[in-house]
C-alpha positions in Angstrom: 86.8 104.4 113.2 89.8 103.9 114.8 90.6 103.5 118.8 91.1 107.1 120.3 94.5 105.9 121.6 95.7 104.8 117.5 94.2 108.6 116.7 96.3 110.1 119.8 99.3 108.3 118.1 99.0 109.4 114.8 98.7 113.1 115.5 102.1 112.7 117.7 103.7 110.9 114.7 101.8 113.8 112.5 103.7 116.2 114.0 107.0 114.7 114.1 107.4 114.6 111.1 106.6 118.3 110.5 108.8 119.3 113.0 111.4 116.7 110.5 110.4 118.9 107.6 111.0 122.1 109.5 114.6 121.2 110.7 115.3 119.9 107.2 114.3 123.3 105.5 116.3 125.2 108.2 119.4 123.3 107.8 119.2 121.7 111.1 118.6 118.5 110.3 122.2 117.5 112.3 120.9 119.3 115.4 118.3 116.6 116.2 118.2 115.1 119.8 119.5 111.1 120.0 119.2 111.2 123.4 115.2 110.4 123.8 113.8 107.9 125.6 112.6 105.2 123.2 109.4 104.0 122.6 109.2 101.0 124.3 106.9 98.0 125.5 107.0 94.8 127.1 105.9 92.4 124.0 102.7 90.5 124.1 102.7 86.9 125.4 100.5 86.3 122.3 100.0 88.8 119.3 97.0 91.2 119.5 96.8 93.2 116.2 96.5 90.4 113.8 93.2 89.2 114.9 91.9 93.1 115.2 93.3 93.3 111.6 92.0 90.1 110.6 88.5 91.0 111.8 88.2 93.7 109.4 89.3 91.3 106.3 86.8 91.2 103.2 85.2 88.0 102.8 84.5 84.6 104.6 85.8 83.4 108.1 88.2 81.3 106.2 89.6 84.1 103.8 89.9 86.5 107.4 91.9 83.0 109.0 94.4 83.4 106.4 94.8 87.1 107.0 95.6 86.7 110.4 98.4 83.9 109.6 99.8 86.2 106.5 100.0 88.9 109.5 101.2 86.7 112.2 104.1 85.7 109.9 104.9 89.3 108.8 105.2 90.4 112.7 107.5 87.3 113.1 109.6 88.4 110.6 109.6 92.1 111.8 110.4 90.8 115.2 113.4 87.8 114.0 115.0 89.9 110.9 114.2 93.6 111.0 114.5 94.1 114.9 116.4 90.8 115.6 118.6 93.1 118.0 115.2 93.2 120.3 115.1 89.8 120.6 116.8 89.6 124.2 115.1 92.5 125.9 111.9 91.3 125.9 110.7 94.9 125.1 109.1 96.2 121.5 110.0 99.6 120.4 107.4 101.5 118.7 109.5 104.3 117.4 111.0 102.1 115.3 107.8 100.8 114.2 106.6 103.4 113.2 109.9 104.7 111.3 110.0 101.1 109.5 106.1 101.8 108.2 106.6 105.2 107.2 109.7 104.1 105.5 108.5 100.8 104.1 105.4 102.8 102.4 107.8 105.7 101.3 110.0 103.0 99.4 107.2 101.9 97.9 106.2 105.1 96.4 109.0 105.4 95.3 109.7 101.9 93.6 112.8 101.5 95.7 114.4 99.6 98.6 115.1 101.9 101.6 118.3 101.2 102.8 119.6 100.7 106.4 121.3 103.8 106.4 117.7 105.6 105.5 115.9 103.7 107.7 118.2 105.0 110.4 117.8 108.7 109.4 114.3 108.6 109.6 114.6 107.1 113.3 116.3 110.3 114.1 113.9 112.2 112.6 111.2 110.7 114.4 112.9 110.8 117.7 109.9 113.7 118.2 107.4 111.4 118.8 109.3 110.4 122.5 108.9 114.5 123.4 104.6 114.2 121.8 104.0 110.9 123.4 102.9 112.1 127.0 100.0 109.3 126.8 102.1 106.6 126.0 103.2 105.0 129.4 99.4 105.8 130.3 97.7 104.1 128.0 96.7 100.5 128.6 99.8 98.1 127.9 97.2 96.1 125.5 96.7 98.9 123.4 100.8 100.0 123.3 101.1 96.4 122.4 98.4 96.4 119.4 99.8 99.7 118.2 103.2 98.4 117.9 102.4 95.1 116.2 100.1 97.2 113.6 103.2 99.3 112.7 105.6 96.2 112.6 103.5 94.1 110.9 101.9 96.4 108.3 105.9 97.6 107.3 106.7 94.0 106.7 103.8 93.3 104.4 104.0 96.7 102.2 108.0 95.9 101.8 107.0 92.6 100.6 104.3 93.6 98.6 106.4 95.7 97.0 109.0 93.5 96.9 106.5 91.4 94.7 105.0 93.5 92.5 108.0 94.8 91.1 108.7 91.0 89.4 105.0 91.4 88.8 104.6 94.4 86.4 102.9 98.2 86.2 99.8 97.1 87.3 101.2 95.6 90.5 102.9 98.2 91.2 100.7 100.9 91.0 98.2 99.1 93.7 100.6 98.6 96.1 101.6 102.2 95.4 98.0 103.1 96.0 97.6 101.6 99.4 101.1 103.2 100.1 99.7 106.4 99.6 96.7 105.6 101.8 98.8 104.5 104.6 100.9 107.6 104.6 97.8 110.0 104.6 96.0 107.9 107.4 99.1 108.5 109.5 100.7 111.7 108.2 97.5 113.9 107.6 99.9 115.1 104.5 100.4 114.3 100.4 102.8 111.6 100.5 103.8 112.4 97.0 105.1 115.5 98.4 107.8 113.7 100.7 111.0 111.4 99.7 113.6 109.2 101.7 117.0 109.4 101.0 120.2 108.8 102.7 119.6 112.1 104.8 116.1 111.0 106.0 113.2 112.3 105.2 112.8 115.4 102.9 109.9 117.7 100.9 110.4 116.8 97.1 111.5 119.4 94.9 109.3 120.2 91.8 
C-alpha cells in the first residue's frame, strides 16, 4: 500500500492530465497557464526514496544493496544531466518529476526517445498539478522529498531500460513495455495505450 500522501499525489497528477486531455480535445491546448507556481523542494541532505525502494526489492539483503546503488546512481543522473539547471538552487521540482516519469514511460510504450521539445509540452500540460496540489507545502518536507526522488529516479531507470532493451531485442522490449504500462496505470488511473506524446504534448490516440 502506498503512503496516503503518494495516493493524494497521484490523484492531483490523475487529474491533470484529464484536464490535459480535455483542453487538447477542445482545441485549447495553447491556452494553458505558464504562470504556476512550481512544484518545489528543498533537496534532501541524503536521498530518502532509494532505501524505501530498495526495501521492497525481491531477494537477499545483498541483491536489495545493489538496488539501492542502481537507484542512487539513476537520481544522480536525473539531478547532474536531466535537471542540471537545478543544480544551484538547492531546490527539487516535482512537477518536472513527475512530467519526466510520465514521459519517460510513455516513450517507452512507444519504443521511442521523447524529445526535449516533448518533454517540455507535457510540463505545460501538467502545470495542473500546482492548482490540485493544496497539500503539498503541508505535507511533511521528508515525504515531498521521497516523492520527488521516486519520480526522478524511476524516469531515469525506465529511459535506460529502454534505452537497453532496444539493442537487446523483442523480448526486452516488451517487459520494459509491461512495467511502463504498470507505472502509467499506478499513476494515471487510465489505459496508457490509449495516450501518446508528441511534439504537442500529450494526446488520446486515434484508432
Amino acid at each position: 500500500m502506498r503512503p496516503p500522501f503518494t495516493e493524494a499525489m497521484a490523484a492531483q497528477v490523475r487529474q491533470s492530465i484529464l484536464d490535459a486531455i480535455v483542453r487538447i480535445d477542445a482545441g485549447d491546448a495553447g491556452t494553458m497557464a505558464s504562470d504556476s507556481a512550481a512544484l518545489t523542494v528543498e533537496r534532501a541532505r541524503a536521498p530518502i526514496a532509494p532505501a524505501r525502494l530498495a526495501r521492497a526489492h525481491p531477494g537477499d539483503a545483498a541483491a536489495r544493496e545493489r538496488a539501492r546503488q542502481l537507484y542512487e546512481r539513476c537520481l544522480q543522473h536525473y539531478r547532474c544531466v536531466v535537471r542540471a539547471q537545478d543544480q544551484g538552487s538547492g531546490l527539487d521540482d516535482a512537477g518536472a518529476a513527475v512530467a519526466a516519469f510520465v514521459a519517460a514511460n510513455l516513450g517507452a510504450l512507444q519504443a521511442r526517445p521523447v524529445t526535449p521539445g516533448m518533454l517540455r509540452a507535457l510540463q505545460r500540460q501538467l502545470h495542473g498539478i500546482t492548482r490540485a496540489s493544496s497539500g503539498w507545502k503541508a505535507a511533511p518536507v521528508v515525504e515531498r522529498q521521497a516523492y520527488f526522488e521516486q519520480m526522478a529516479l524511476l524516469a531515469v531507470l525506465v529511459a535506460e531500460s529502454a534505452a537497453q532493451a532496444a539493442s537487446q531485442g523483442a523480448a526486452a522490449v516488451a517487459k520494459v513495455q509491461h512495467a511502463a504500462r504498470g507505472y502509467l496505470r499506478q499513476l494515471l488511473g487510465l489505459d496508457p495505450d490509449h495516450l501518446t506524446l508528441g511534439p504537442d504534448g500529450l494526446a488520446v490516440r486515434t484508432p
